[in-house]
C-alpha positions in Angstrom: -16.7 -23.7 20.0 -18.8 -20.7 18.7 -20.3 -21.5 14.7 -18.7 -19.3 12.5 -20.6 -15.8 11.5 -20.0 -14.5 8.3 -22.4 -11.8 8.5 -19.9 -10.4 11.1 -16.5 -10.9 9.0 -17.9 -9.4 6.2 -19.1 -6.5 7.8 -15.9 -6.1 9.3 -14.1 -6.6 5.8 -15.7 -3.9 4.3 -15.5 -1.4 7.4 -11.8 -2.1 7.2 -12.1 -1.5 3.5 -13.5 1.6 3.9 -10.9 2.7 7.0 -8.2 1.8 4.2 -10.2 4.4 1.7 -9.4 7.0 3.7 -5.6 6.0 4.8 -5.0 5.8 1.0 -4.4 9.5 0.6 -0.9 8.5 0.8 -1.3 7.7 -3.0 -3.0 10.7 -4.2 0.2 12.6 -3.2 1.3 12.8 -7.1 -1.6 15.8 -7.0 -0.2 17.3 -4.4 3.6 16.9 -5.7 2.5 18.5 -9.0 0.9 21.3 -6.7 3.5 22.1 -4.9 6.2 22.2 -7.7 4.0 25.1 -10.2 2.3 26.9 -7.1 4.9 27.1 -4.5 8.2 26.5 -6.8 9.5 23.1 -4.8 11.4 21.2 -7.2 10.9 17.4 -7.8 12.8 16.0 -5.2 11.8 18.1 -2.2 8.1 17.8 -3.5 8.5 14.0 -3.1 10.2 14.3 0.5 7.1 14.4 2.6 6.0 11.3 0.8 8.9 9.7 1.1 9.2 10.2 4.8 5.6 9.2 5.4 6.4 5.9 3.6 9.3 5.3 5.6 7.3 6.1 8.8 4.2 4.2 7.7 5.9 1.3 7.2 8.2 0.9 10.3 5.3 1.8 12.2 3.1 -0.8 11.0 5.7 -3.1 13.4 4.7 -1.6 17.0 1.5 -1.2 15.6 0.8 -4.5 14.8 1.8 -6.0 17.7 -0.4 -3.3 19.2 -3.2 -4.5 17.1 -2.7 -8.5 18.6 -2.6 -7.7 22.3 -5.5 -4.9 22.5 -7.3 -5.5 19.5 -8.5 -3.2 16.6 -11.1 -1.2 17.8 -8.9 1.4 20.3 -5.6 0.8 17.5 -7.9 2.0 14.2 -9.0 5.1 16.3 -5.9 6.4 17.1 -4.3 6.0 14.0 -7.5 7.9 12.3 -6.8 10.5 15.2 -3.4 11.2 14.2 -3.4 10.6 10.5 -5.9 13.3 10.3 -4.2 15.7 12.5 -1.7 15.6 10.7 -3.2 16.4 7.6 -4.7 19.7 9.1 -1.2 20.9 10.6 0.1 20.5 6.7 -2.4 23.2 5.9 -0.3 25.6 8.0 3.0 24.4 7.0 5.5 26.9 5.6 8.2 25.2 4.3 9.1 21.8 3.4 10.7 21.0 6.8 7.4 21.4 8.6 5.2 20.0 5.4 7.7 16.6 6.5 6.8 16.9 10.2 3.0 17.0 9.6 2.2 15.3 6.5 5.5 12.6 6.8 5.8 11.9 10.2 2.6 12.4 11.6 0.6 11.1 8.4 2.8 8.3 8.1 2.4 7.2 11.8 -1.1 7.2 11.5 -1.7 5.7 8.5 0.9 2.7 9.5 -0.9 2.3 12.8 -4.8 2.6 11.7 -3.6 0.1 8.3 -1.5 -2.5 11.1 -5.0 -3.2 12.3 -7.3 -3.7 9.1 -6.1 -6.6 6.9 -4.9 -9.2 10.5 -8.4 -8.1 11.9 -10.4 -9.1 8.9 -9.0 -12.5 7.8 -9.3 -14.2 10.9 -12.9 -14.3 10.5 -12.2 -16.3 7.7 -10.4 -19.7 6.7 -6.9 -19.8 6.0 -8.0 -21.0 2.3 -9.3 -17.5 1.8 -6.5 -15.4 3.2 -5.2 -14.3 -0.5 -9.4 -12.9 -1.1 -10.0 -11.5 1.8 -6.6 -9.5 2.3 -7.2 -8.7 -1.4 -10.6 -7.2 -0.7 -9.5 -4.9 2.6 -6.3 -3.8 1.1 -7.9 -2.6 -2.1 -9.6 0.3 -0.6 -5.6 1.8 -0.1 -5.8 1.1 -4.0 -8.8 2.6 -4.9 -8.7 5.8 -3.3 -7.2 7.7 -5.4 -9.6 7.3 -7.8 -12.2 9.6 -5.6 -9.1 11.4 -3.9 -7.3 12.6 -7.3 -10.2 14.4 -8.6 -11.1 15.9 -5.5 -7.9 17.0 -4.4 -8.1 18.4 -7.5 -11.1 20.0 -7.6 -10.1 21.3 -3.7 -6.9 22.5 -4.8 -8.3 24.4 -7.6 -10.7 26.2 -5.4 -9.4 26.7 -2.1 -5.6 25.9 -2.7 -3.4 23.9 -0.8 -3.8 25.2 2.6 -7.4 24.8 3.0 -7.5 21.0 0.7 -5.0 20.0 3.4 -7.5 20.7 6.6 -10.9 19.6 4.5 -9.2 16.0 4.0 -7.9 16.2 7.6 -11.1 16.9 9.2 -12.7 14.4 6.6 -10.4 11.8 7.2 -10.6 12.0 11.6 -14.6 11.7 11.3 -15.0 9.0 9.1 -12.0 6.7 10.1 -13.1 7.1 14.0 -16.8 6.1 12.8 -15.5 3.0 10.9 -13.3 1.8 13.7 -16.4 1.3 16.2 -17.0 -1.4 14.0 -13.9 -3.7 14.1 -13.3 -6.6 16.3 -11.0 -9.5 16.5 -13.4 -13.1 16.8 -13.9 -14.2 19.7 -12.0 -17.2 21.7 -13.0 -20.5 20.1 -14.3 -18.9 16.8 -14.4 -21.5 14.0 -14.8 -20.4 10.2 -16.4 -21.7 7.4 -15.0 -24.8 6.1 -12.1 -24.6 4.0 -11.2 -25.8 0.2 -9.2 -28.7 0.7 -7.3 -27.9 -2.4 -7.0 -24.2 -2.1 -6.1 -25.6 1.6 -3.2 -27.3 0.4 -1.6 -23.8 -1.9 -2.0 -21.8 0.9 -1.9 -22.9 4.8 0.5 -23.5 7.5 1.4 -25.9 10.3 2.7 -23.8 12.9 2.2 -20.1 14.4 5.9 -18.2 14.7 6.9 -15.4 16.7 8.6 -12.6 15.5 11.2 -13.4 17.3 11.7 -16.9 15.7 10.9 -15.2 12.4 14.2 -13.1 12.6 15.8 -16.4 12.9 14.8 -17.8 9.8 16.0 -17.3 6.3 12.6 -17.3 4.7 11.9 -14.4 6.2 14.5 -12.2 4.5 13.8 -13.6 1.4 10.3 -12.3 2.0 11.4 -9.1 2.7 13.9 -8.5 0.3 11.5 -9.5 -3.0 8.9 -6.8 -1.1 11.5 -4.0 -0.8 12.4 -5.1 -4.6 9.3 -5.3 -6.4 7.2 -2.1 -4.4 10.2 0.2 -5.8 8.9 0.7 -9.4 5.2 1.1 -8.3 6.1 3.7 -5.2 8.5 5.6 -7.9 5.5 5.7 -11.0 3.1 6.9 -7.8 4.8 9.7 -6.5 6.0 10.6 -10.2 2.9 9.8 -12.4 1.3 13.5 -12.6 4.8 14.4 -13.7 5.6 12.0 -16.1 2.1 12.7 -17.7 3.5 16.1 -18.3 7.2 15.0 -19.4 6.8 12.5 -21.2 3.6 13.5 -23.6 2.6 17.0 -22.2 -0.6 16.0 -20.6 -1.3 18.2 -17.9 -4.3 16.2 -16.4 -2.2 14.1 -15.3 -4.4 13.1 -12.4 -6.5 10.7 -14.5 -3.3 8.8 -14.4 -3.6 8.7 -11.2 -7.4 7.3 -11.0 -5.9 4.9 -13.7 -3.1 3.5 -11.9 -5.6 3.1 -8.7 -8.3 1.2 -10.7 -6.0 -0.7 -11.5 -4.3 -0.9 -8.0 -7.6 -2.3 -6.6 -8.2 -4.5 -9.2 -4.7 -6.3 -8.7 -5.1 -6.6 -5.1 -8.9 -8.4 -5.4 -7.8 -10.8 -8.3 -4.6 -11.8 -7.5 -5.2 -12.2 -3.7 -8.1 -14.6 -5.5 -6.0 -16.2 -7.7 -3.1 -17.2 -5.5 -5.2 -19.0 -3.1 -5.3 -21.5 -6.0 -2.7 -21.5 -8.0 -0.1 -20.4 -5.3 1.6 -18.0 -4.5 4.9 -18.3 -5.6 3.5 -18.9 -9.4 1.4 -15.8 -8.4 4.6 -13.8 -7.8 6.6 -14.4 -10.7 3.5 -13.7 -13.2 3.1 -10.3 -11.6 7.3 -9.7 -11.2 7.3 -10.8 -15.1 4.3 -8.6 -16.3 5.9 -5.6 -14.3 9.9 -5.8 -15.2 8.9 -6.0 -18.8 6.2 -2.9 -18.5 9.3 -0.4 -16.8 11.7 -1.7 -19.7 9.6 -0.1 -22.0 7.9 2.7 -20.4 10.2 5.2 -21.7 8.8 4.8 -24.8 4.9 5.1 -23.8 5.1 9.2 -25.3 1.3 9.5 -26.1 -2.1 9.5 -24.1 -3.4 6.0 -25.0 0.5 4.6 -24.4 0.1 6.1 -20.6 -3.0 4.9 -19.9 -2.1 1.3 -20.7 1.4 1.8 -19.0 -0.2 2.8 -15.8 -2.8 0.4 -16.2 -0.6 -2.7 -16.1 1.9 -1.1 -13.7 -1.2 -0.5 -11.0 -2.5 -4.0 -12.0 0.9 -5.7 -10.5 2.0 -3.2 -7.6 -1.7 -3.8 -6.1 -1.2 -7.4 -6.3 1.4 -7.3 -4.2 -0.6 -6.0 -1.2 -2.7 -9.0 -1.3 -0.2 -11.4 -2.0 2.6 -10.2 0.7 0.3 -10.5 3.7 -1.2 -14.0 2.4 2.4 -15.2 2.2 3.3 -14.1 5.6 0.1 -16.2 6.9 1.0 -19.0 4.9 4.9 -19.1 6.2 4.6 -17.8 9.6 1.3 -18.4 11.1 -2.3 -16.4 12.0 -1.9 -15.8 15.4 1.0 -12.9 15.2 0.3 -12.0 12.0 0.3 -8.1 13.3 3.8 -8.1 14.3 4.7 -10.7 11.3 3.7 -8.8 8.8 4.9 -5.3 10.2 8.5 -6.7 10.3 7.7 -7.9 6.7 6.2 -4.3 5.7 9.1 -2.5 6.6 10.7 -3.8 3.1 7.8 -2.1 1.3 9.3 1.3 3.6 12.7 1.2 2.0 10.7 1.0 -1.4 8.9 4.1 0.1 12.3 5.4 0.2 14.4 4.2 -2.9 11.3 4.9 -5.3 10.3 8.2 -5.6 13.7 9.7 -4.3 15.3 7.5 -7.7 12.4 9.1 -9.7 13.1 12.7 -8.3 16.9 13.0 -8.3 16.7 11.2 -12.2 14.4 13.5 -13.8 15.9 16.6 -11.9 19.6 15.6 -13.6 18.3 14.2 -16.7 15.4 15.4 -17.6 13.6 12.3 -17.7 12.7 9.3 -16.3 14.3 6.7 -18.1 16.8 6.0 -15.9 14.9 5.0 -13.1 12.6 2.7 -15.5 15.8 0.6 -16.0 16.5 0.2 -12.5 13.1 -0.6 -11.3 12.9 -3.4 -14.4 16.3 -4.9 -13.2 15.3 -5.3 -9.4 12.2 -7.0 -10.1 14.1 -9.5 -12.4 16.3 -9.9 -9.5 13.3 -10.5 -7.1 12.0 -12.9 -9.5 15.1 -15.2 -9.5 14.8 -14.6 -5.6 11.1 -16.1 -6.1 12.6 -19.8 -6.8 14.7 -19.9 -4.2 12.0 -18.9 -1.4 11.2 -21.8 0.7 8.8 -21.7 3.4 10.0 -21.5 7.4 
């Protein structure tokens, strides 16, 4: 057996981290939406399309990916995720209409962020315990939170001086460099790799007996009960993300509606870090239904949040729980269903989050477009997550 290294896990954490930095440009897209509706007259619900589509795509991909990512490791998958995910930002500088903006920036983008992100968080946590699954998937997945809160103002800042041709192929370029830099770094550990000892009583909260295949995971019901609270709790985060610049506008008449955006990511992070902390000790089914709670009761009233300071604090507390999720989701799957396929695992998991991708911002779109607002699509969001709460109780492990 080989001691463990925790100079090389953590090195490898925060190169997936920063892989994930870039890849979260899927978040900043509320800058782009806002773009595209006053420069080039798209209305709300084609703006939101080529997100939507590369949420779907990301998502579904992160399946073939990820059992990619088990057989032939991280290294080769990162890279050619970070090869097409930037490509496909530069062909959106050229697109002319909203069918091709799909092609480039929703198919292509989302097939490359779902295959570069398959490899990051499996990669990273099995250089550590099993007690510290919740932290370390916490840590990797935050840098998908946090980038907006670089990629807002400067896809401002882009879009104001070059326009939205020319921010497209800067981030694309950007993106292709840095992500194909970072993936020369990642590696699985090596055959008879031992961690660090664990917590025996964070041990307990979190670990498993036995590795599943995804096969046998289609068989069992804990699985759809997994995926089903996913699909329902991402909707009202994926909506507010795709919407938030908008709602800025609509709902107090703040045009800098990007600091939202940076708000919402802080935020984002910071749920993903201290929740995937927290549930490694107090659970994470107790983890779940604090977030589900805090959430449902924040969309029930975020009609009302008609001033600057109301936003802010809206946006805060909606980041704060739709990051947690990302750290939570992935720990769970470890915890019910095993390390070993945790690639494949958690790709069939994912996919709930796409049909969030999906339902989310299309619900936002098509409600403000006929109403004027968003209220609407508050309600609904609050209502599934109550619903995905109740689901909570009922979820047993495999």
């Amino acid at each position: 057996m080989k001691k463990s290294n925790n100079f090389a896990g953590w090195t490898i954490t925060y190169a997936a981290l920063g892989i994930n930095l870039f890849l979260g440009l899927l978040y900043a897209w509320g800058v782009f939406q806002k773009a595209l509706v006053n420069d080039w007259g798209w209305s709300n619900t084609t703006a939101s399309l080529p997100y939507t589509v590369s949420a779907a795509i990301f998502a579904f991909m992160m399946i073939f990916a990820g059992r990619a990512q088990d057989l032939f490791g991280p290294r080769i998958i990162v890279f050619i995720g970070g090869l097409i995910f930037g490509t496909g930002l530069i062909l959106s500088g050229f697109a002319t209409s909203p069918v091709v903006m799909i092609l480039t920036f929703g198919v292509m983008g989302g097939v490359g962020i779902g295959v570069g992100y398959s490899a990051t968080t499996p990669c990273a946590i099995k250089w550590f315990d099993p007690s510290r699954k919740g932290l370390i998937s916490g840590i990797v997945v935050s840098g998908v939170g946090l980038a907006p809160v670089y990629i807002a103002p400067l896809t401002a800042y882009l879009l104001n001086i070059y326009g939205i041709r020319e921010t497209f192929i800067i981030l694309g370029v950007s993106a292709i460099v840095v992500i194909s830099l970072l993936s020369l770094i990642l590696r699985n550990p090596p055959a008879g790799y031992v961690p660090a000892p664990a917590n025996k009583t964070m041990r307990q909260n979190t670990s498993t007996g036995q590795n599943y295949s995804w096969q046998e995971i289609l068989r069992k019901r804990s699985f759809y009960f997994l995926w089903t609270i996913y699909l329902l709790a991402a909707t009202a985060g994926l909506m507010l993300i795709a919407h938030i610049a908008s709602i800025a506008q609509t709902q107090a008449g703040w045009k800098a509606g990007f600091v939202l955006v940076v708000i919402l990511a802080v935020f984002n992070a910071l749920g993903r870090v201290s929740m995937g902390f927290l549930s490694d000790r107090i659970g994470r089914k107790v983890s779940l239904l604090v977030v589900f709670m805090l959430q449902a009761v924040n969309m029930f009233i975020f009609t009302y949040y008609n001033s600057i300071p109301l936003l802010i604090t809206g946006a805060a507390i909606a980041g704060l729980s739709y990051g947690s999720l990302f750290a939570l989701f992935p720990a769970a799957t470890a915890d019910y269903f095993g390390m070993k396929n945790l690639g494949v695992n958690y790709g069939l998991v994912f996919t709930g989050w796409g049909i969030a991708g999906v339902i989310g911002p299309i619900l936002g779109g098509l409600v403000v477009d006929q109403t004027g607002t968003y209220t609407i699509s508050y309600l609904v969001s609050a209502v599934l997550l109550i619903i995905g709460s109740i689901m909570v109780f009922f979820m047993k492990r495999a």
